[in-house]
DRENGU-382185 format. One record per residue: x, z, y of N, C-alpha, C, O in turn. Coordinates in steps of 0.1 Angstrom, whole numbers, plus 5000, padded with zeros to 4 digits. Layout:
BEGIN
XZYXZYXZYXZY...
//
This chain:
BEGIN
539913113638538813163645539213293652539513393646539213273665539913403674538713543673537613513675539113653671538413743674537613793686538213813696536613803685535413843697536213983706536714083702536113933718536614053726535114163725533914133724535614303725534714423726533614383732533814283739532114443735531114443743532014543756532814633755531614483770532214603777531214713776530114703771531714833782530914973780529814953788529914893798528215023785527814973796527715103811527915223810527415043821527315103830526915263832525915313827527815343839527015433838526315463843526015373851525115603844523915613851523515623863522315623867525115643872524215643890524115473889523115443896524615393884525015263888523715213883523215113888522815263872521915203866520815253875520015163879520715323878520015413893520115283905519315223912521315283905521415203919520315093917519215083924520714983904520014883904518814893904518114833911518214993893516415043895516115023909515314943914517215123917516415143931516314993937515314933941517614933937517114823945516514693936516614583942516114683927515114593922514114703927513514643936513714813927512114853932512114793947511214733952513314823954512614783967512814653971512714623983513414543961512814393965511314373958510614283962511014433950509614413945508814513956507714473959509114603960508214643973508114573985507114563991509214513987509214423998508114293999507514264009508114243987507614133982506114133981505314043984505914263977504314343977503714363992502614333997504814433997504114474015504414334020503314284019505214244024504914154030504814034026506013994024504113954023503313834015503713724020504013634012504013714037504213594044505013644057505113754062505513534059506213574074504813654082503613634079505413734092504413794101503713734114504213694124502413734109501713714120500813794134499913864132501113764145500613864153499313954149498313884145499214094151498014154148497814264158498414374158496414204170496814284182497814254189498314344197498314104188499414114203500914194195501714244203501114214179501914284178502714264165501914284155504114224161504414174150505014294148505314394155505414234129507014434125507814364135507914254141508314494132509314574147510314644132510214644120511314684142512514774134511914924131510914964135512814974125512015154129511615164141511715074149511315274143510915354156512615434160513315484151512915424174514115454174514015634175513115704179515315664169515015804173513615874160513015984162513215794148512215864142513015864129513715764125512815964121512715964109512215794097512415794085511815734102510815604092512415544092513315534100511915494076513015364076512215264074512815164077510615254070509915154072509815034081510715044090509114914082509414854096507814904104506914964098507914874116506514984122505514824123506114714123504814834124503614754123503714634112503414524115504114664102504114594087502214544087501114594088502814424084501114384080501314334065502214264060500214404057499514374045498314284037497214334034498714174033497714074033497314064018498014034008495614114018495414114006494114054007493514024017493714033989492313973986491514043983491914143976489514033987489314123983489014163970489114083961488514313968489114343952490414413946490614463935491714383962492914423954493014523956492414583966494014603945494714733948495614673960496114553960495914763968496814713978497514893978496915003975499214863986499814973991500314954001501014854006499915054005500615034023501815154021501715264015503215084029504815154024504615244037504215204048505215414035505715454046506815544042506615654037508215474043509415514043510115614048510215604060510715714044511015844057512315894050512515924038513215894058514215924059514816104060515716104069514716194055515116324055514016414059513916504067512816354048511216404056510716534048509616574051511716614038511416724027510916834037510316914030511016854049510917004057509616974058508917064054509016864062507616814067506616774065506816654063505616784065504316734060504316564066504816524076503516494055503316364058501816314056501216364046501316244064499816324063499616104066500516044072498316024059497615924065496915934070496516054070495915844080494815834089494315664093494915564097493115684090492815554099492615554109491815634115493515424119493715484131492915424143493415434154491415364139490115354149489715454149489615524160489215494135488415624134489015774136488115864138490615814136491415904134491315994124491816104123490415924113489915994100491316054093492316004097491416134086492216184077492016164067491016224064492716084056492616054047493716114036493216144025494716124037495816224032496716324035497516284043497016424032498316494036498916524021498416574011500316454022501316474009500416434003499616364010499916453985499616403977497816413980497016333976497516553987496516583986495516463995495916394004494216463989493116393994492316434001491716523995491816404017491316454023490216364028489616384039490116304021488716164024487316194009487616284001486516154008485416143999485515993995484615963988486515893997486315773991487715813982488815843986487015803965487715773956488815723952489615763943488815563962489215503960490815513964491715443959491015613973492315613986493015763981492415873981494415733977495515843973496715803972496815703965497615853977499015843980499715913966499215993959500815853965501815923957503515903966503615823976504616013960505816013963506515923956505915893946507815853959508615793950509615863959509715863971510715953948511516033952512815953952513716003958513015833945514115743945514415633958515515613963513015573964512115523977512615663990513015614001512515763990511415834000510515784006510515774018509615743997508615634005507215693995507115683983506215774007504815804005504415694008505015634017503115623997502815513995501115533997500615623990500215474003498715504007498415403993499215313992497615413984496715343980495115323981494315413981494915223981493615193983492915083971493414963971492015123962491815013951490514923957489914943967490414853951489214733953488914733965487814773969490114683975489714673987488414613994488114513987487714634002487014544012487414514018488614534021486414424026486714364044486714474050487714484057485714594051485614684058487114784059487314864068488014764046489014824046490614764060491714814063490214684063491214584070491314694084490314764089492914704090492614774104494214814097494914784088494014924113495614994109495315134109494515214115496415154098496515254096498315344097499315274095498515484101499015544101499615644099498915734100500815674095501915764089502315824100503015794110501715924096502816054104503016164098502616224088504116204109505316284101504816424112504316424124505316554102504316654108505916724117506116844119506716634122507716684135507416704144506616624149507816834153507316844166508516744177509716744174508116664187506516604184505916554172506816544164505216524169504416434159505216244161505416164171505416244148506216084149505216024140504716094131504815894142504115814133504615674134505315644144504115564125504215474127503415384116503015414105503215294121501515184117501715084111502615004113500715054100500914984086499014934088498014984087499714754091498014684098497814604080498714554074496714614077495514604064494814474065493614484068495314384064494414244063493614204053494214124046492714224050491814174037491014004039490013974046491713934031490613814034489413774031489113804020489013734034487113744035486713574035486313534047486713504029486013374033485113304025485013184023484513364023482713434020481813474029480613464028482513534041482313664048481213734042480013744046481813794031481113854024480714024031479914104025481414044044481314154050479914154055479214054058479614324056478114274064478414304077479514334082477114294082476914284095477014384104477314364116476614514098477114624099477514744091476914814083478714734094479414844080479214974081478915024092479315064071478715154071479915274078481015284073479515334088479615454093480015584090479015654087480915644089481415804084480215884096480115854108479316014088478816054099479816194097480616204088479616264105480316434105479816464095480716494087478916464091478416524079479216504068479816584062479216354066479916304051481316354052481916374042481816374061483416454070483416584066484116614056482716674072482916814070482516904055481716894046483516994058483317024048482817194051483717264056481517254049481217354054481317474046481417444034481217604048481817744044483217774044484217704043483217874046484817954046485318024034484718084025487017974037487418054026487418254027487418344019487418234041487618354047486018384054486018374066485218414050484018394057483818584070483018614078484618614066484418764072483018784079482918774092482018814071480418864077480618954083480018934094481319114082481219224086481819214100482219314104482019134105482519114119481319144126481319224136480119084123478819064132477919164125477319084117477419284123476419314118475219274125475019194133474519364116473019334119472319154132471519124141473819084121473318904129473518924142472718864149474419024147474319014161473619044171473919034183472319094162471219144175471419244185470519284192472919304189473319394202475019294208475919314216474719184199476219174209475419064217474319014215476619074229476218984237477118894242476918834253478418864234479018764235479918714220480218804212480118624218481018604209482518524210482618404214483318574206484418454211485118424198485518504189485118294198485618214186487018144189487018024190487918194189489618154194490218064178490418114167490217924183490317824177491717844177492217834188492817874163494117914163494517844153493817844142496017744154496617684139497217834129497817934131496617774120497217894108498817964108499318074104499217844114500817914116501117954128502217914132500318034138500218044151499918204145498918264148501118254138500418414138500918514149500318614153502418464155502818564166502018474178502618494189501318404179500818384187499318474194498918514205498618484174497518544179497918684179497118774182499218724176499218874175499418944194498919044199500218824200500318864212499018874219498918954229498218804217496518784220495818924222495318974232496019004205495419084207495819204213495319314212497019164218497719234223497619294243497619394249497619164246496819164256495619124263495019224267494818984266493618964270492619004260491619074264492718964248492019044240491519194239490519244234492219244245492119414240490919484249490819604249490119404258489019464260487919414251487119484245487919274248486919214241486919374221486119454216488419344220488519454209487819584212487219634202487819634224487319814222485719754226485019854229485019664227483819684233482619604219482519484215481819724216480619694206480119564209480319464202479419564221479119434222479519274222478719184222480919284222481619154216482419124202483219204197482119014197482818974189484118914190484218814198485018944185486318834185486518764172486218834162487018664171487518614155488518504156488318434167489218474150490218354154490018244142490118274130489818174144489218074135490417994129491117934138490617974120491917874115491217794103490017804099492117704097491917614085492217634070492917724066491817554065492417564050494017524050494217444059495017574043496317514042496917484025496717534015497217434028497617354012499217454006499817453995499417524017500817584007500717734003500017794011501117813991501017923988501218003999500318074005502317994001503018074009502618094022502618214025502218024031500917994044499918094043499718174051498918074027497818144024498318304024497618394030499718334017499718474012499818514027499118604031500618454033500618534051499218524058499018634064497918434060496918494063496018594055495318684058496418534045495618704042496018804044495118884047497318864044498118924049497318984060496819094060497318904070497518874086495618964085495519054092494918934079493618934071493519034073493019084083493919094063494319244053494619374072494119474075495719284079495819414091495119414098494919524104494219284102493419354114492119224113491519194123492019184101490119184098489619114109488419134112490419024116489618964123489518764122489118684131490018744108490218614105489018534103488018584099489118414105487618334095488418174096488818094104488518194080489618044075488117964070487317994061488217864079487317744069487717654058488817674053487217554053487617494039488617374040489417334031488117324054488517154061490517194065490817284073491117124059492317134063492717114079491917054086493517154082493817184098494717064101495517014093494617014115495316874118494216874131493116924134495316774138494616774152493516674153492916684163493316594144492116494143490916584138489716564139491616684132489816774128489316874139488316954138490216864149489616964156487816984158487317094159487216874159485716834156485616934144484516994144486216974136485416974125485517204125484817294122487117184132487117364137486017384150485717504149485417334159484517354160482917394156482217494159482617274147481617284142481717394129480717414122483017464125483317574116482917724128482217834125483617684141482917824150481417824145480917894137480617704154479017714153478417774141477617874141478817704132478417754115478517944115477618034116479717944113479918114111478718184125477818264122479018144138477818224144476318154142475418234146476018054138474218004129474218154117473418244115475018134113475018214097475018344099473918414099476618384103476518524105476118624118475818744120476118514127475818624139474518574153474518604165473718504146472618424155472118464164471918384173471918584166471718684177471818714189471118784198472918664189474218684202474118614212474318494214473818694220473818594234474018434238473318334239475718484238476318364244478018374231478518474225478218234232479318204222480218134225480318014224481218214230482218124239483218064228483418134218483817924228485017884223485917854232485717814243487317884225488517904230490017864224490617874213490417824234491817774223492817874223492617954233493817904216495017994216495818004223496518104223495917864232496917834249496117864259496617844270495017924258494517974269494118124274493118184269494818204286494618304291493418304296493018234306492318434286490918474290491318594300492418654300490118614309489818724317488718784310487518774311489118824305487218884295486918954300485918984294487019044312486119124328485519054332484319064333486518934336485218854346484518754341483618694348484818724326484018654317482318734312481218694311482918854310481118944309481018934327480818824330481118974333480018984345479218824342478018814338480218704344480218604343478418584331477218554335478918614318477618674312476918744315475918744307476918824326475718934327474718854338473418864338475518784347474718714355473918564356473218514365474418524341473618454336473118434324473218334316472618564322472118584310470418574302470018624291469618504312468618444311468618284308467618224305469618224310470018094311470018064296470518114286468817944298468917924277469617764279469817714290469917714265469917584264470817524271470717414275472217604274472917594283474917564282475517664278475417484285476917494281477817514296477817424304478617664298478917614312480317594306480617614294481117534316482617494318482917444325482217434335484117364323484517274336483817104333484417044324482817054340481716974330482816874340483416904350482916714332483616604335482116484338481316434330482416474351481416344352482316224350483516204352480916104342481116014348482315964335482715864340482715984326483915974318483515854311482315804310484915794307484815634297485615654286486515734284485015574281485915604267487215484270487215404279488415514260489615474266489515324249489415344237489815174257489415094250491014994245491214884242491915124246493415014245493415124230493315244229493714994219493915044206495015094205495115164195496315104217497315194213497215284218498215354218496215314224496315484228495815544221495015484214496015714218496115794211494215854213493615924205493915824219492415824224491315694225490215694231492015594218491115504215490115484209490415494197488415464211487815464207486615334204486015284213486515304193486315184187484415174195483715264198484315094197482915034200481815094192480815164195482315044180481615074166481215214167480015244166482415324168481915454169481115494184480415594185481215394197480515444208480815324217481715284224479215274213479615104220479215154236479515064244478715264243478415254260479715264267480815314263479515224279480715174289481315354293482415394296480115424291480515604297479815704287478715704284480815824283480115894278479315984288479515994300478016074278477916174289478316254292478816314283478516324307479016394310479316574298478416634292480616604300481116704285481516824295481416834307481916904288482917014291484217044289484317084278485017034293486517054287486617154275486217264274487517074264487817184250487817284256486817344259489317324260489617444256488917584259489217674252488017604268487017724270486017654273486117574282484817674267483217664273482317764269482617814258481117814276480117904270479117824266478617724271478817904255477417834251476417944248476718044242475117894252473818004252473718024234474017934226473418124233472918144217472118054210472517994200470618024218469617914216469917814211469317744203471517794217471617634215472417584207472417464205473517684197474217654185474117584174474917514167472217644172472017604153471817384160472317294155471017384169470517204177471917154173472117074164473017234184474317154189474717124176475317014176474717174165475417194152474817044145475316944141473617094147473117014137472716844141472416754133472816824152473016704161474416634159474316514160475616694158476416654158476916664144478116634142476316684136476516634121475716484118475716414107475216454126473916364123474816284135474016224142476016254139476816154141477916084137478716164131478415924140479515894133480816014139480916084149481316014133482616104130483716074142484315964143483816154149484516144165485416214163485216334160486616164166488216324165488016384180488916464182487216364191487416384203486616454206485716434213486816604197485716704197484616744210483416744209485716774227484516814236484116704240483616744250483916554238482916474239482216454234481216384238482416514219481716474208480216604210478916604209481116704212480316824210479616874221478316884219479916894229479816924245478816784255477816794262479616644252478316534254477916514249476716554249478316384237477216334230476016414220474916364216476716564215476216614207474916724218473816754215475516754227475016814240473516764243472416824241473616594251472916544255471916564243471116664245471916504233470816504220470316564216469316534210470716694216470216864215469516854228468416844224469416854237469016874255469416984255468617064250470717044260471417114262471817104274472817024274471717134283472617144300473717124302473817254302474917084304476417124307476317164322475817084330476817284326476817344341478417394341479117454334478417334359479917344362480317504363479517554370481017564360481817664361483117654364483917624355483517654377484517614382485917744373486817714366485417894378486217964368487117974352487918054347486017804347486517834332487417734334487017624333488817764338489917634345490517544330491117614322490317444329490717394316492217324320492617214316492817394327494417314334495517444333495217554329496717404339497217564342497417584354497117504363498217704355497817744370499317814372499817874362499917804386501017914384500918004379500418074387501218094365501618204362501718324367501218434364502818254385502618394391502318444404503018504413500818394403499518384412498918474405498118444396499118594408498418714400497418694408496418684400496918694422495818674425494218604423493018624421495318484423494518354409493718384400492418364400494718454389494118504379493118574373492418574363493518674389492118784386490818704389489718754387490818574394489818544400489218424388488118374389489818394380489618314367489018374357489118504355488318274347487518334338488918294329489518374322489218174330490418164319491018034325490317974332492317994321493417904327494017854309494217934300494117754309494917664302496417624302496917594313497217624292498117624287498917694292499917654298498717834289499417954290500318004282500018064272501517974286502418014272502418164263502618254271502318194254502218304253503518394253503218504248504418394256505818434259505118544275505418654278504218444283504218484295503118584295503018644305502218604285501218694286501118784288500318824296502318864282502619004283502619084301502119184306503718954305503619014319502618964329502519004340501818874322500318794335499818954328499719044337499418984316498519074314498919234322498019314325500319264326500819374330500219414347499819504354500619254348500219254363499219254367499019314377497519154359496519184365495919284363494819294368496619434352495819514355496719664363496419774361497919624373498719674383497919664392497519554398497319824394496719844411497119834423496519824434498519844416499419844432499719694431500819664435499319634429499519484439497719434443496719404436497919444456496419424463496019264461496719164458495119264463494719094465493419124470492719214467492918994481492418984490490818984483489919004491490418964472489118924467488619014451489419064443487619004449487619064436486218954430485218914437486518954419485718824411484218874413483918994412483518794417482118724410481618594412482218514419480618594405480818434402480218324410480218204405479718364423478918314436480018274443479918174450481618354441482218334450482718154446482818074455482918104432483217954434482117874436481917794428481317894445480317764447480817664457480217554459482117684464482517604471482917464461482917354465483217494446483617414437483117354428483417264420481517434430480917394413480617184419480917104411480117144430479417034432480716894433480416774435482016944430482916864432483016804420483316874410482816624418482716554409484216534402484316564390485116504408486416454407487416564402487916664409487516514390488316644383489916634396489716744401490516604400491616664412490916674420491716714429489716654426489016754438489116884433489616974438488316884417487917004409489517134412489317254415490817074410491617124407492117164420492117294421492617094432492617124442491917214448492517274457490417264446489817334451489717504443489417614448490117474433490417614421492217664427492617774430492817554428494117614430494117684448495017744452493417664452494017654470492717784469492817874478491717794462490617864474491118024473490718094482491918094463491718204461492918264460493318384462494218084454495218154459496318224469496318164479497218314469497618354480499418364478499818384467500418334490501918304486502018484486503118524486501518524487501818714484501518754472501818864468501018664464500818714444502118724445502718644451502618834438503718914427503518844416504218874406
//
């Protein structure tokens, strides 16, 4: 009887690693795709996205029963610098960033598999109503994502007839972490403007240049408010710098709702709130984005001469608008959330005024609808119209950009859009240099040549050509 050769040694531990990993991702494989692929939308998996971080395949379809836990895979390749955030992508809801939960359904939470790099969506006891696509993105500038379609089968059709609706309400999340009251005393009853500068949390040399220049009248004068409105952020180190930021110049108000470009709805309705609460009083309440150069000179005349005007939103109002019905656009809007062929006519985000009167209505009307990521339609029309609120054209409040260095322009604008802030310093130098003349000096009669023009490039054509001149410096 020959002797037994030794056991061999066994393996060592990257090798036992290896195999974990790859038995986990033939059992993932096997999980995410059930069956060969079938078109969903005109659209089967595809390879990565070229040029992106995902090692996922991009429109992976998931076929489940209802009742199941299901996971939808999103794979990322060298994604530690970056936030990784889910969404459903009819509604643009936010349902996760990293581990954290940004939804009210229980049911839906992601975890890491650091062996994978693969953030994994969970959803337990699916529905019918759960079926659609949903979305991974990666928080790179640009923004990279890629789409993971949810099939639930139904042959019962146990679905109803009409499913139930996210309104803003069940979405937002209201108070501040940062509520700063002493900005508005006595509720506002002597100011007569307010401006609420809608800023991302990590946009601090941005707002510092702000208050550096267009800012700094709104700053020396009693009667206006300024405040920069930002979000909740999920990292220590984020929070210790706005308070910070806080701490020097007291003009912060962090709300609770995590920051992402799908809530911008919800940083608006965080301005309204803070001036309902703290500052009701106040005339008029302008919002404002952080890429936009204000004239706050000709923005108070602008107020002074219509300061009887109740119930009222001015800006650059858009007639006539449709909602966009191709599910791959980034502006798709489902039926479900707005079955008419046109919305009502809105105002462009990034600057509009609004009368005092009309805050606590606008607020509370637009809580009392399905949940829209497309804040100035949301807020400005549909939420507008239902309040009976006016939108009036203000040709001045330019929601575009404008040459830079048309100093003449400028003086003649209440505010211009996507203004880099690099360039502030010197638009701000120059419009208040005496020694460069220009032919006109603002008030606000002088654009009536513009207010009646329906067609936003009429609109634009007639703002760029009426006032400017090839002799701006």
């Amino acid at each position: 009887m020959g002797t037994s050769s030794p056991l061999p040694p066994p393996p060592p531990l990257p090798s036992l690693l290896r195999l974990l990993l790859l038995l986990e991702l033939l059992l993932a494989a096997t999980a995410w795709s059930a069956e060969i692929c079938k078109p969903v939308d005109g659209q089967c998996e595809g390879p990565p996205l070229p040029g992106t971080f995902f090692i996922s395949r991009n429109n992976t379809q998931v076929l489940a029963a209802l009742g199941d836990d299901v996971r939808l895979p999103c794979q990322i390749r060298g994604a530690m610098t970056h936030k990784v955030c889910w969404f459903r992508k009819s509604s643009r809801r936010l349902l996760t960033v990293q581990d954290k939960s940004f939804t009210q359904d229980e049911r839906v939470y992601t975890d890491f598999n650091t062996f994978t790099d693969t953030w994994t969506l969970h959803i337990r006891n699916v529905t019918a109503g759960d079926s659609g696509v949903y979305a991974c993105q990666l928080s790179a500038h640009p923004w990279d994502q890629l789409q993971v379609r949810l099939k639930v089968a139904d042959p019962k059709n146990t679905r109803r007839k009409k499913e139930a609706i996210v309104l803003v309400k069940d979405y937002n999340e209201p108070g501040f972490r940062l509520p700063n009251a002493e900005l508005c005393p006595g509720s506002g009853n002597d100011v007569k403007l307010v401006i609420m500068v809608q800023s991302a949390p990590a946009h601090t040399n941005i707002r510092s240049v702000i208050r550096h220049t267009w800012a700094r009248p709104a700053i020396s004068r009693d009667d206006i408010v300024l405040a920069f409105v930002v979000a909740a952020v999920g990292d220590t180190v984020e929070q210790r710098n706005i308070d910070y930021e806080q701490s020097l110049y007291g003009d912060l108000v962090q709300a609770n709702f995590v920051d992402h470009y799908n809530n911008l709805t919800l940083k608006t309705l965080a301005s309204l709130e803070w001036v309902d609460k703290y500052c009701p009083d106040a005339l008029f309440t302008l919002k404002v984005d952080d890429d936009v150069f204000l004239n706050v000179n000709n923005l108070m005349k602008f107020v002074e001469q219509h300061h009887q005007q109740r119930r009222t939103i001015f800006g650059n109002v858009v007639f006539n608008p449709k909602p966009d019905r191709n599910k791959e656009s980034r502006y798709y809007v489902s039926p479900k959330i707005w079955d008419k062929t046109k919305y009502p006519r809105y105002t462009g985000g990034p600057l509009y005024l609004i009368s005092g009167d009309s805050v606590r209505g606008l607020r509370q009307r637009v809580l009392e609808r399905p949940y829209f990521f497309i804040e100035d339609v949301l807020v400005t029309g549909i939420g507008a119209k239902l309040a009976g609120v006016r939108r009036l054209r203000a040709p001045e409040f330019f929601t575009y950009s404008v040459p830079t260095s048309d100093t003449c322009l400028l003086r003649m604008l209440v505010g211009a859009h996507q203004i880099p802030s690099k360039e502030l310093p010197d638009i701000w130098t120059r419009l208040n240099d005496r020694t460069i003349p220009c032919p006109h000096t603002y008030a606000p009669d002088l654009w009536k040549p513009c207010i009646n023009l329906k067609a936003q490039e009429s609109l634009k054509h007639c703002v760029l050509s009426l006032f400017s001149t090839s002799k701006s410096k």
